[in-house]
One Martini backbone bead per residue (centre of mass of N, CA, C, O) as a GRO file, in nm:
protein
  111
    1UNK     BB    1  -9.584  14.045   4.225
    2UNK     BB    2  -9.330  13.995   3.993
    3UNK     BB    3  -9.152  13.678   3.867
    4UNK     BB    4  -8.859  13.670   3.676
    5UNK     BB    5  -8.626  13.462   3.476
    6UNK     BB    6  -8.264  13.512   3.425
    7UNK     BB    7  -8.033  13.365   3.205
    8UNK     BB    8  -7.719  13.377   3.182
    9UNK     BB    9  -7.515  13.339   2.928
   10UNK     BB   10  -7.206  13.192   2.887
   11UNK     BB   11  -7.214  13.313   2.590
   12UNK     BB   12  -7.111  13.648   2.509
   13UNK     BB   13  -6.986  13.946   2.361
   14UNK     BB   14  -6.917  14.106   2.617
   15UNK     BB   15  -6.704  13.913   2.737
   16UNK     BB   16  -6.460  14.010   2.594
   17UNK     BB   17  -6.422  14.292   2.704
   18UNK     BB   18  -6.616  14.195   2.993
   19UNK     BB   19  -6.404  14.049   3.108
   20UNK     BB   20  -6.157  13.812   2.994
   21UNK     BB   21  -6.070  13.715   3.284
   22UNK     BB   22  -6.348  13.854   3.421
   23UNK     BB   23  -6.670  13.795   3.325
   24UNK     BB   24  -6.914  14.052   3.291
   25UNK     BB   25  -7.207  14.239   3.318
   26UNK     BB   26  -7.311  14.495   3.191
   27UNK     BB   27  -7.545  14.694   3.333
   28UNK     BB   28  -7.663  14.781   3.014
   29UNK     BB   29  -7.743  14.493   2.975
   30UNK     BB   30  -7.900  14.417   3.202
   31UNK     BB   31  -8.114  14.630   3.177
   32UNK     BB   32  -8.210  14.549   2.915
   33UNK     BB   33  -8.302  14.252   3.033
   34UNK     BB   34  -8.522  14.370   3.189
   35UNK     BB   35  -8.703  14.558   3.030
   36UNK     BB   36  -8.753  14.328   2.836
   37UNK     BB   37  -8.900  14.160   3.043
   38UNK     BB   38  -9.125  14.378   3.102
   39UNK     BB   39  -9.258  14.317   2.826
   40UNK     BB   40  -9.299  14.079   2.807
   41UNK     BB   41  -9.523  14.093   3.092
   42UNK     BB   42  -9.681  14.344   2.999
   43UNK     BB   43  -9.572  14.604   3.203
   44UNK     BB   44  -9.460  14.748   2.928
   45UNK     BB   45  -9.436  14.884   2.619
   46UNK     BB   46  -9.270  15.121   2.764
   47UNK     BB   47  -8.993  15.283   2.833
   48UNK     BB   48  -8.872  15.622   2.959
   49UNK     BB   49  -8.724  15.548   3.231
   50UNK     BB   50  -8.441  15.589   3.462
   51UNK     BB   51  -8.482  15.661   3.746
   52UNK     BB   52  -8.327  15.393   3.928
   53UNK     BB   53  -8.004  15.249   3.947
   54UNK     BB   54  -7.837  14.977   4.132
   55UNK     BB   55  -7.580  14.831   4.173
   56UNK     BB   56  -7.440  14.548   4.402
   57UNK     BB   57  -7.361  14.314   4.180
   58UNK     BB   58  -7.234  14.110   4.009
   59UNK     BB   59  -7.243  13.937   3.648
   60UNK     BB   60  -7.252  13.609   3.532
   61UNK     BB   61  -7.168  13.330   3.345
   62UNK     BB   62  -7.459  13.132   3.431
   63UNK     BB   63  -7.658  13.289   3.586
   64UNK     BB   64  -7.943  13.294   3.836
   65UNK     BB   65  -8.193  13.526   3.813
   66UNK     BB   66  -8.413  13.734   3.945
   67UNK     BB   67  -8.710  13.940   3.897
   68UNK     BB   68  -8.874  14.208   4.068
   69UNK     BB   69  -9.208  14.308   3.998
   70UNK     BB   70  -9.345  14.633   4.085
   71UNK     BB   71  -9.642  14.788   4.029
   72UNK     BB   72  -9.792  15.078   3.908
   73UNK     BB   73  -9.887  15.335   3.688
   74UNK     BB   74  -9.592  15.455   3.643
   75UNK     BB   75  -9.413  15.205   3.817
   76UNK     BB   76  -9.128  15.029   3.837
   77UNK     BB   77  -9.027  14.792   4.044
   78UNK     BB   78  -8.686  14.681   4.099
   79UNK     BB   79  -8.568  14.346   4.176
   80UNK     BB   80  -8.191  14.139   4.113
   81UNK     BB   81  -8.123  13.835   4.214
   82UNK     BB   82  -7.892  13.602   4.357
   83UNK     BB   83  -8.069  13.430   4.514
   84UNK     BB   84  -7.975  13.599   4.835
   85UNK     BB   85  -7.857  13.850   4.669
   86UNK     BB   86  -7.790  14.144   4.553
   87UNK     BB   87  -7.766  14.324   4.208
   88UNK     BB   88  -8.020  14.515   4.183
   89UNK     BB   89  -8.201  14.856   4.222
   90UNK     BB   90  -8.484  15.003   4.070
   91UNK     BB   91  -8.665  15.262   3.876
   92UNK     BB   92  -8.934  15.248   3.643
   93UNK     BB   93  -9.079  15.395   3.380
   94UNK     BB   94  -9.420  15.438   3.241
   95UNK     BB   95  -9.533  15.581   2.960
   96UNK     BB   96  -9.596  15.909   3.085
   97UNK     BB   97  -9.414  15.966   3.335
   98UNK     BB   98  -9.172  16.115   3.282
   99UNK     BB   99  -9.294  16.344   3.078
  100UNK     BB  100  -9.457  16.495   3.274
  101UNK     BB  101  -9.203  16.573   3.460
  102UNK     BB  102  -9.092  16.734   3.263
  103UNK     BB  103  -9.294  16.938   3.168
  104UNK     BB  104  -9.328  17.075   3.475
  105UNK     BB  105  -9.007  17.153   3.477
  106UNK     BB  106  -9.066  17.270   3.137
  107UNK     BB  107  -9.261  17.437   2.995
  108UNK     BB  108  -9.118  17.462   2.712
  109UNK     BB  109  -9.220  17.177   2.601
  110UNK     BB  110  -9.485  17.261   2.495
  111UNK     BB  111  -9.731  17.158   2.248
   0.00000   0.00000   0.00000
């Protein structure tokens, strides 16, 4: 298991529309800073899929969470807590992982 540290920042422009009286980060913001955060700790070149993603708390401006990161040949799973809570959990394919997938399910894709 590898765990990164991701600090939300107080001020980012997500804020102002997400939303302005309770501002929370967006999933998909989230989300970019985890395989960002798997990227820089070199667990993956790139992510080809998000196998499974479930969000199950908000997070805030100014939160501090960490990332667990378990990682196979093809994928990483990853669960996202604050403190004691849990943020998110599910699963990145990296390199090659999800393209077998597809190709296997559509073989017309094979070239």
């Amino acid at each position: 298991m590898i765990i990164e540290n991701l600090e939300i920042p107080l001020h980012h422009p997500c804020f102002a529309g997400h939303f302005p009286d309770n501002p929370i980060v967006p999933g998909a913001l989230l989300l970019q800073w985890i395989i960002a955060a798997a990227k820089a700790r070199g667990l993956a070149e790139k992510v080809d899929a998000v196998k499974t993603m479930k969000f199950l708390n908000p997070v805030k401006p100014g939160d501090h969470c960490t990332i667990e990161f378990n990682i196979d040949t093809v994928r990483i799973s990853v669960i996202c807590r604050r403190g004691n809570t849990l943020i998110c959990r599910g699963v990145l394919c990296r390199g090659q992982a999800s393209t077998g997938a597809i190709d296997s399910a559509h073989p017309e894709t094979e070239g």
